[in-house]
mmCIF file of the N, C-alpha and C atoms, coordinates in Angstrom:
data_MODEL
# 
_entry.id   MODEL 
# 
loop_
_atom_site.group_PDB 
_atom_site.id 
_atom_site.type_symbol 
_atom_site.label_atom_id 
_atom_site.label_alt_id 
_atom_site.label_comp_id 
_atom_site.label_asym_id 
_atom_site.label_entity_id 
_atom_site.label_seq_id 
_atom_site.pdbx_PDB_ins_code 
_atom_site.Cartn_x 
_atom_site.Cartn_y 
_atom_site.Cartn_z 
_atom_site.occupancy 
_atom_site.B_iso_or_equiv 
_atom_site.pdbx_formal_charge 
_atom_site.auth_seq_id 
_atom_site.auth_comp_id 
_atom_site.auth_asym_id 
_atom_site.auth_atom_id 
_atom_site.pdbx_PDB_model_num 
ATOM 1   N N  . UNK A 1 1  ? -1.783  15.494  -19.562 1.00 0.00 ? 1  UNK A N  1 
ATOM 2   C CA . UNK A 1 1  ? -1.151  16.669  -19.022 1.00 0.00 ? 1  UNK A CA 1 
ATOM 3   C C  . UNK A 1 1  ? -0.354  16.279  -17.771 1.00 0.00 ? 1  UNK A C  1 
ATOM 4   N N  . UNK A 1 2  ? 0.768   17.114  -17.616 1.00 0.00 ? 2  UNK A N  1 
ATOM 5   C CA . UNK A 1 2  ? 1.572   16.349  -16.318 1.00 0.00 ? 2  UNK A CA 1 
ATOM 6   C C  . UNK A 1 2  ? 1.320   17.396  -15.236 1.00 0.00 ? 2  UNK A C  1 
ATOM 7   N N  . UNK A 1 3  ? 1.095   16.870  -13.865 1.00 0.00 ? 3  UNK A N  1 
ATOM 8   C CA . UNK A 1 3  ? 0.579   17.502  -13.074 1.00 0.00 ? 3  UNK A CA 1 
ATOM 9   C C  . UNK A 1 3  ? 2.406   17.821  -12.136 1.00 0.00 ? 3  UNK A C  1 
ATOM 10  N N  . UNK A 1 4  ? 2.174   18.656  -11.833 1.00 0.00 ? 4  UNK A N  1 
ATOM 11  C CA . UNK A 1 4  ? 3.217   19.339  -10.594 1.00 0.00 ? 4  UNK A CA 1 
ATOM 12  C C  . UNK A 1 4  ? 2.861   19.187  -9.291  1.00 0.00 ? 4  UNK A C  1 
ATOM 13  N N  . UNK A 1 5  ? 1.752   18.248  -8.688  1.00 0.00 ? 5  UNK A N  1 
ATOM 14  C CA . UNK A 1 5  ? 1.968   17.881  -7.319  1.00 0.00 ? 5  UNK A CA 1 
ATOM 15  C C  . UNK A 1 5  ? 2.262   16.787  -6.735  1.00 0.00 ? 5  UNK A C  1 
ATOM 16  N N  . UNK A 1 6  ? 2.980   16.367  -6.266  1.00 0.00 ? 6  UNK A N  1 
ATOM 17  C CA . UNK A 1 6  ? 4.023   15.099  -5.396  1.00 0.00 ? 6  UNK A CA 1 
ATOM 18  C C  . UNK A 1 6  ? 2.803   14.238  -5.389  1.00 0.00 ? 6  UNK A C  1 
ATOM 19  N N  . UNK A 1 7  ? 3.630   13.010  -5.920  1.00 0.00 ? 7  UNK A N  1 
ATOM 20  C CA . UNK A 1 7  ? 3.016   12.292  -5.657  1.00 0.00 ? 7  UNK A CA 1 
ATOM 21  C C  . UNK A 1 7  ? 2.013   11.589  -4.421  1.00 0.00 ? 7  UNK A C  1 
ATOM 22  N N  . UNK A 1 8  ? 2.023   12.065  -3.518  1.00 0.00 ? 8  UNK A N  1 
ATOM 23  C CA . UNK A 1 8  ? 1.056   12.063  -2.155  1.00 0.00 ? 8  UNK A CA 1 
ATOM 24  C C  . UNK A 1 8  ? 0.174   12.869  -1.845  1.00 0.00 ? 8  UNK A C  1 
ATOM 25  N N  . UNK A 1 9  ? 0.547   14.114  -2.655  1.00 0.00 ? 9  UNK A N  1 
ATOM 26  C CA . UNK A 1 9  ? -0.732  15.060  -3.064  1.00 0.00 ? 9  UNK A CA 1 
ATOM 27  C C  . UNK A 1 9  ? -1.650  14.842  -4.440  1.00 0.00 ? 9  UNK A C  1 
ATOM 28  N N  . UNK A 1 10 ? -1.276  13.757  -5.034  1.00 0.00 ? 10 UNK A N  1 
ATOM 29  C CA . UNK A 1 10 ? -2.090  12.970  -5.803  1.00 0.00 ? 10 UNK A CA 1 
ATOM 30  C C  . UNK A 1 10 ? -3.400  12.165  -5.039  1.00 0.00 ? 10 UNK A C  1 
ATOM 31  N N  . UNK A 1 11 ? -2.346  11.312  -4.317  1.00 0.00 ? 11 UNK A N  1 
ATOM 32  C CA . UNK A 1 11 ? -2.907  9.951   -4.055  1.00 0.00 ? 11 UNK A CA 1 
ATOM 33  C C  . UNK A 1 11 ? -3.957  10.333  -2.884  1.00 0.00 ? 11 UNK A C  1 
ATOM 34  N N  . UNK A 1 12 ? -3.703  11.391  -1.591  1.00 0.00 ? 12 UNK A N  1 
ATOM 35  C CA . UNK A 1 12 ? -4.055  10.986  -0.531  1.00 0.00 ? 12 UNK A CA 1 
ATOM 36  C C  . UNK A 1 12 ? -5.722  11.765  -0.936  1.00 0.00 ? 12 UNK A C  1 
ATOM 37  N N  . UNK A 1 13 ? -5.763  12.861  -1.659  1.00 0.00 ? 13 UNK A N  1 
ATOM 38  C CA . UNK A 1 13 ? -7.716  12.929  -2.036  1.00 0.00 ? 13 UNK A CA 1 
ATOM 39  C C  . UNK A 1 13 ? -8.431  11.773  -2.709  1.00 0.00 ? 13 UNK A C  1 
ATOM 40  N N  . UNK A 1 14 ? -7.795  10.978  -2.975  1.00 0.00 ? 14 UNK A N  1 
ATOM 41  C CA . UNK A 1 14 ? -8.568  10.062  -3.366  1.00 0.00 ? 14 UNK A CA 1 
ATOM 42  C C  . UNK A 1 14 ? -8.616  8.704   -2.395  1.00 0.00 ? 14 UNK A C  1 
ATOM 43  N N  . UNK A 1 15 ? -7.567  8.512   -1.383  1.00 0.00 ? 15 UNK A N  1 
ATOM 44  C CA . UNK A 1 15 ? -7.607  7.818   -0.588  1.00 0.00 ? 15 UNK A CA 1 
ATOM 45  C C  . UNK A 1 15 ? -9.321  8.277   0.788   1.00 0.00 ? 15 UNK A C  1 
ATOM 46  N N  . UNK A 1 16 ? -9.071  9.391   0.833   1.00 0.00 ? 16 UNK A N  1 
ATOM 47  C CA . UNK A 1 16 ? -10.126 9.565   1.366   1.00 0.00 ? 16 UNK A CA 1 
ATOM 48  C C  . UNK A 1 16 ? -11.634 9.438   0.604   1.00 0.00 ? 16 UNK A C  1 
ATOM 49  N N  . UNK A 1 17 ? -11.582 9.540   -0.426  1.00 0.00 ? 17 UNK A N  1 
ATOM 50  C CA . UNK A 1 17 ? -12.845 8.865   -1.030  1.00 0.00 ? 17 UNK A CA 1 
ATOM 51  C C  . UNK A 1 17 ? -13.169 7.256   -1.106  1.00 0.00 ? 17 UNK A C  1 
ATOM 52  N N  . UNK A 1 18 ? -12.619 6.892   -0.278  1.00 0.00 ? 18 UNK A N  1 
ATOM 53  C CA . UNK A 1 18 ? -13.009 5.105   0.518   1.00 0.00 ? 18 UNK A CA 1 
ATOM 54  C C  . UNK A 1 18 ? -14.332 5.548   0.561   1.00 0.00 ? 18 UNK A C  1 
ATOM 55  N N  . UNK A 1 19 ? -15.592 4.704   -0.140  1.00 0.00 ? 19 UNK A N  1 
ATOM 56  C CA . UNK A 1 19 ? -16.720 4.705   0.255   1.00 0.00 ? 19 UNK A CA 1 
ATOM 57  C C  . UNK A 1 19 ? -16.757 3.252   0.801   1.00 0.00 ? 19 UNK A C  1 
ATOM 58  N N  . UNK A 1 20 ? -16.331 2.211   0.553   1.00 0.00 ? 20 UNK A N  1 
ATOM 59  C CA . UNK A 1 20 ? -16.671 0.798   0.773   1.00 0.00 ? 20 UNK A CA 1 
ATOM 60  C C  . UNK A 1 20 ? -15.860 -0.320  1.218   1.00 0.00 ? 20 UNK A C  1 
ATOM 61  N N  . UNK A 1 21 ? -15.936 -0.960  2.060   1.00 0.00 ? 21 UNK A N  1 
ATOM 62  C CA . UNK A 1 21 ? -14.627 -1.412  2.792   1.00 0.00 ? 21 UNK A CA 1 
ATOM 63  C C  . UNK A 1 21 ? -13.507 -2.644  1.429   1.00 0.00 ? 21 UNK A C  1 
ATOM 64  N N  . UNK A 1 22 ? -14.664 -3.045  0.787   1.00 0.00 ? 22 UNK A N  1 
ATOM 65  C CA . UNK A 1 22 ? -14.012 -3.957  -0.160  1.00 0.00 ? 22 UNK A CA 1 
ATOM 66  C C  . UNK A 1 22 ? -13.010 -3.093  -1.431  1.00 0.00 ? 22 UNK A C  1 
ATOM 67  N N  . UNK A 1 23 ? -13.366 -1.753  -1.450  1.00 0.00 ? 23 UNK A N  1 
ATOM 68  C CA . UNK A 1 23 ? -12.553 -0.731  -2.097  1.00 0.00 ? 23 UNK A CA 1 
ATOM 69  C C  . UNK A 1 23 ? -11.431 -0.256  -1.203  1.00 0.00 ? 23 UNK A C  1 
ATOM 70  N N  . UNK A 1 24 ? -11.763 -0.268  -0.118  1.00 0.00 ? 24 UNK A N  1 
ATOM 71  C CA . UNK A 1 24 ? -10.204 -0.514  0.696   1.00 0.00 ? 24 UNK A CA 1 
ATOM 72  C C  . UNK A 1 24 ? -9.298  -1.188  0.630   1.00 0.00 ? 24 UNK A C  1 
ATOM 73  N N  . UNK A 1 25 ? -10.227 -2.418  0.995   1.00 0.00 ? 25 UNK A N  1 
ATOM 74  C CA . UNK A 1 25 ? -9.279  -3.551  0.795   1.00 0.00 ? 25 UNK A CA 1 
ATOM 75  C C  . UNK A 1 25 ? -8.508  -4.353  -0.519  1.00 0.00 ? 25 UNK A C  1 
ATOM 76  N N  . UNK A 1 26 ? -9.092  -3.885  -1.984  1.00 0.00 ? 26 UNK A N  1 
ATOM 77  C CA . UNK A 1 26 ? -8.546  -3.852  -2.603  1.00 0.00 ? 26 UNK A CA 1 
ATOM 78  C C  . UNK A 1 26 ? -7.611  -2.853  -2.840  1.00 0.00 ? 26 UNK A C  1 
ATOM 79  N N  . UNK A 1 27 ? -7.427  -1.875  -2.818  1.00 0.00 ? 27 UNK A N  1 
ATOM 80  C CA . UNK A 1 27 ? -6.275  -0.433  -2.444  1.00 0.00 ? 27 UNK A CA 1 
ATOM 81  C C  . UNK A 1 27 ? -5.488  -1.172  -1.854  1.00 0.00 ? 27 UNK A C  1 
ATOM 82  N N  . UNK A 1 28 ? -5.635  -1.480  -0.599  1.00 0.00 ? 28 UNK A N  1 
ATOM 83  C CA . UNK A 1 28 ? -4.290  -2.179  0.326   1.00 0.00 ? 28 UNK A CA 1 
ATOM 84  C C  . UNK A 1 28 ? -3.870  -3.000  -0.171  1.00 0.00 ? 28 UNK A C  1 
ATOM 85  N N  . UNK A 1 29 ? -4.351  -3.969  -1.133  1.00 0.00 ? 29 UNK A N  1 
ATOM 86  C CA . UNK A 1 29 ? -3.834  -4.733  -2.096  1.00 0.00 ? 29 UNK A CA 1 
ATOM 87  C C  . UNK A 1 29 ? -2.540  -4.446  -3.243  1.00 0.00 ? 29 UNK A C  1 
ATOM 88  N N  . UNK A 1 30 ? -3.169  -3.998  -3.862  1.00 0.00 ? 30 UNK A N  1 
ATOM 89  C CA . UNK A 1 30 ? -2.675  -2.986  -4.733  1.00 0.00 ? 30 UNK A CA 1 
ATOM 90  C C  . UNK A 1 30 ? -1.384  -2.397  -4.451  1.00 0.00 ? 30 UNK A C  1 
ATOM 91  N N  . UNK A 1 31 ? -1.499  -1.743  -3.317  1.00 0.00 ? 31 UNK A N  1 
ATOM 92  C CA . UNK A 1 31 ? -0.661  -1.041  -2.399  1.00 0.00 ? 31 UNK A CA 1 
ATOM 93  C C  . UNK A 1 31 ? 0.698   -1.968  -2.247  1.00 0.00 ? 31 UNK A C  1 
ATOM 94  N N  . UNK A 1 32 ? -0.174  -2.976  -1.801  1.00 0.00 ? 32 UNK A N  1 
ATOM 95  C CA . UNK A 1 32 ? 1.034   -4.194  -1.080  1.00 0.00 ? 32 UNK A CA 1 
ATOM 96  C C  . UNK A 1 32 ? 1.583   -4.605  -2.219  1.00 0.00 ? 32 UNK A C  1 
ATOM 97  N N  . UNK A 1 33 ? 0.850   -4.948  -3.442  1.00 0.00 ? 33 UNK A N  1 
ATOM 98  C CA . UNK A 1 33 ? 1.598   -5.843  -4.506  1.00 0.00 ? 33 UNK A CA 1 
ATOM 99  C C  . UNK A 1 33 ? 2.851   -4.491  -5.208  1.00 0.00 ? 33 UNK A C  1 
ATOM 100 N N  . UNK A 1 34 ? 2.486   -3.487  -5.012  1.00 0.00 ? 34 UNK A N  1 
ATOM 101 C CA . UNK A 1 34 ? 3.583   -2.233  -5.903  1.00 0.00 ? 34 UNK A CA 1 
ATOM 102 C C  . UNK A 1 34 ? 4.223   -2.472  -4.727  1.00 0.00 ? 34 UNK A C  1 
ATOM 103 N N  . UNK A 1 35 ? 4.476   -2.336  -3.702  1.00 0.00 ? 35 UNK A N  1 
ATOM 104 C CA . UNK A 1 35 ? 5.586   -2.501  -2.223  1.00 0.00 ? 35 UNK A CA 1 
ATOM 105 C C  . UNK A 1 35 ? 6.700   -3.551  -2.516  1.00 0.00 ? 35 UNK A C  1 
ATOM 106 N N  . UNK A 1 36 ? 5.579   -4.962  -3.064  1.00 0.00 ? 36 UNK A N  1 
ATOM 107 C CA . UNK A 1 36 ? 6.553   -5.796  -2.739  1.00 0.00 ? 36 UNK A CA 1 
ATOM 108 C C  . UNK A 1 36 ? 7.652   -6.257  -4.004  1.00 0.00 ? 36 UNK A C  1 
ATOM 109 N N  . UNK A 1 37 ? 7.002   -5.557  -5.367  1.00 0.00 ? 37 UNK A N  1 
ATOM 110 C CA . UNK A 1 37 ? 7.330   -5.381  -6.179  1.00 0.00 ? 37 UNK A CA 1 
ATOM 111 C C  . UNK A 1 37 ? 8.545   -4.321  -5.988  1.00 0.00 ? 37 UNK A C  1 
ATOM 112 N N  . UNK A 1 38 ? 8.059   -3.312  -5.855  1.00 0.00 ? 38 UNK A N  1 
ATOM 113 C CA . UNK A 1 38 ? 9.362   -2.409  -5.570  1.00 0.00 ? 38 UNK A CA 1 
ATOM 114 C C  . UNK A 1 38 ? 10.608  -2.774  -5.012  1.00 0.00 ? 38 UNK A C  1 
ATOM 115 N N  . UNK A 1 39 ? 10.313  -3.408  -3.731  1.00 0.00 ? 39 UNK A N  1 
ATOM 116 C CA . UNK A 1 39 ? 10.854  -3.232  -2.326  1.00 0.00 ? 39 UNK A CA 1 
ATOM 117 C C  . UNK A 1 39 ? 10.901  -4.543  -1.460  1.00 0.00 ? 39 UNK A C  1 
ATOM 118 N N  . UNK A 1 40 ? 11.237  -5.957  -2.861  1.00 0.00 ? 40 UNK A N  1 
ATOM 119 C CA . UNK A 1 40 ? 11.351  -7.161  -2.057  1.00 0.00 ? 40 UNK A CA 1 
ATOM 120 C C  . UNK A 1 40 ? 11.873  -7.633  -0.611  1.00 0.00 ? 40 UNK A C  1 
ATOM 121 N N  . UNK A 1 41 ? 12.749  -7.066  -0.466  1.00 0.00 ? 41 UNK A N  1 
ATOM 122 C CA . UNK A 1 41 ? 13.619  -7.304  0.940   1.00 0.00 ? 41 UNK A CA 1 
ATOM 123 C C  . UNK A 1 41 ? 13.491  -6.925  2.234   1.00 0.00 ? 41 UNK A C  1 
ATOM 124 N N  . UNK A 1 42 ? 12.803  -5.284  1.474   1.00 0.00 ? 42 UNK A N  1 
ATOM 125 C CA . UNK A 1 42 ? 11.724  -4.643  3.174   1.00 0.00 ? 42 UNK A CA 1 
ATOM 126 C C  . UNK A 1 42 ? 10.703  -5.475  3.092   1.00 0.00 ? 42 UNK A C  1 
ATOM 127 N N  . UNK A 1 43 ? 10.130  -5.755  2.263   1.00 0.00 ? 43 UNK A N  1 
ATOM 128 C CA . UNK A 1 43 ? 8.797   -6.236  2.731   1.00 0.00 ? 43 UNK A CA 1 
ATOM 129 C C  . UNK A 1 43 ? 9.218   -7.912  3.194   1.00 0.00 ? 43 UNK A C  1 
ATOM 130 N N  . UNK A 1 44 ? 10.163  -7.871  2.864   1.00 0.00 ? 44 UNK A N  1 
ATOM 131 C CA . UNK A 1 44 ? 10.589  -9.992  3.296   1.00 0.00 ? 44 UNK A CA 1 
ATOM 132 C C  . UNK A 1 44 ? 10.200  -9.261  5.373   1.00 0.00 ? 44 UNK A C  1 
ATOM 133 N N  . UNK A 1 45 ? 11.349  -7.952  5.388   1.00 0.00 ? 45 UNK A N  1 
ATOM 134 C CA . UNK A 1 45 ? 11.092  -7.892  7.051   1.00 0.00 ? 45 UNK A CA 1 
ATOM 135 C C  . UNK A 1 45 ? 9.862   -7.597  7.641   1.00 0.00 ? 45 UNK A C  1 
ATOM 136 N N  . UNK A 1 46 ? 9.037   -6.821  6.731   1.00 0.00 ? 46 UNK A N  1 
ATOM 137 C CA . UNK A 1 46 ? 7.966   -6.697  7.019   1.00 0.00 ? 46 UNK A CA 1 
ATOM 138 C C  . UNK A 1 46 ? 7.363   -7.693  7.873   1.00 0.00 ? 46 UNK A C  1 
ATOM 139 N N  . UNK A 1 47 ? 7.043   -8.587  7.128   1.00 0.00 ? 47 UNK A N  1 
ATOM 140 C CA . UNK A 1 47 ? 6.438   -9.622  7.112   1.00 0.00 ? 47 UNK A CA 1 
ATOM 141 C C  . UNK A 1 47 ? 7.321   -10.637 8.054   1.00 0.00 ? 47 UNK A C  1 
ATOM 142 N N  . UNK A 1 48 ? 8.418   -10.804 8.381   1.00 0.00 ? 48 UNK A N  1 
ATOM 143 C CA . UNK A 1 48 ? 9.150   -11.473 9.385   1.00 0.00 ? 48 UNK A CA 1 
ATOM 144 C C  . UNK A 1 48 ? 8.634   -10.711 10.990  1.00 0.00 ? 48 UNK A C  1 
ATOM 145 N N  . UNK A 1 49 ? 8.387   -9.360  10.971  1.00 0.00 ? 49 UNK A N  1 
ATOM 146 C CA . UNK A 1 49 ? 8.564   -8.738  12.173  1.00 0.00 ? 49 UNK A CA 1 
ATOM 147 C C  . UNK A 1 49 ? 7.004   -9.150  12.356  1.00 0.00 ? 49 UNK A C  1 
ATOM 148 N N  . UNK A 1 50 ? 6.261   -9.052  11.379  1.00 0.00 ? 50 UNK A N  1 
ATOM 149 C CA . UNK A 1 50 ? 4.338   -9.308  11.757  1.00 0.00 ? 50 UNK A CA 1 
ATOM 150 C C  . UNK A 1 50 ? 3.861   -10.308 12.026  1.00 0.00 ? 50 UNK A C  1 
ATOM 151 N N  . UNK A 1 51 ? 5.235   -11.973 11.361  1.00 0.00 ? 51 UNK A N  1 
ATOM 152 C CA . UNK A 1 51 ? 4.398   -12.815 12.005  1.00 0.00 ? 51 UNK A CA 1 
ATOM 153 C C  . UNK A 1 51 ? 4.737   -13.693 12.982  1.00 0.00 ? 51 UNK A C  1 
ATOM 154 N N  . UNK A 1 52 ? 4.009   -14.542 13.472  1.00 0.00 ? 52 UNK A N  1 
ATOM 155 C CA . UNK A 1 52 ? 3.464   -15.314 14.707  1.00 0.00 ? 52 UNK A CA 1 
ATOM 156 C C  . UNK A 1 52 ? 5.129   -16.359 14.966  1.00 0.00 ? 52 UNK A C  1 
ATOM 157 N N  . UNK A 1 53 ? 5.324   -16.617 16.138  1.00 0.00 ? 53 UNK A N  1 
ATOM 158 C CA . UNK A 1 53 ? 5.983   -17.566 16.799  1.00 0.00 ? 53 UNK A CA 1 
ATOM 159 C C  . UNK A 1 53 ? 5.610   -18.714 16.320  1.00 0.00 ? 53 UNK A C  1 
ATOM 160 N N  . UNK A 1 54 ? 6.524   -19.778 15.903  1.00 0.00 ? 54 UNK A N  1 
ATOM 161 C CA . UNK A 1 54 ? 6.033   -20.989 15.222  1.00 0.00 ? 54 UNK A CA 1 
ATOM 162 C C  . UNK A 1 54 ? 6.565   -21.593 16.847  1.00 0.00 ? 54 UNK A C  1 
ATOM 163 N N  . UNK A 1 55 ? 5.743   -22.649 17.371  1.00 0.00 ? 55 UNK A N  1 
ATOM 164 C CA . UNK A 1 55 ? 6.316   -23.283 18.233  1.00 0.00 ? 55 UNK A CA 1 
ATOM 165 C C  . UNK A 1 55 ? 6.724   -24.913 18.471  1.00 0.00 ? 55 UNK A C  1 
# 
């Protein structure tokens, strides 16, 4: 059945049902791999702006 609420009114009741941090952290996973999939080039800056000074 197709539901009529936006996609963020999907996702975010179930985001709050995090019982366990390793179920988080796979979510953020998840999360990251559809991002970078989507959205190669933001996430290239992403990841340029987050990391460390090479010296």
């Amino acid at each position: 059945m197709y539901s009529t609420l936006a996609p963020s009114e999907q996702i975010l009741p179930s985001l709050s049902n995090i019982n366990h941090p390793i179920e988080g952290i796979s979510l953020l996973i998840i999360l990251a791999v559809l991002f970078r999939w989507k959205w190669p080039t933001t996430w290239n800056r992403i990841l340029k702006i987050l990391s460390a000074e090479v010296k």
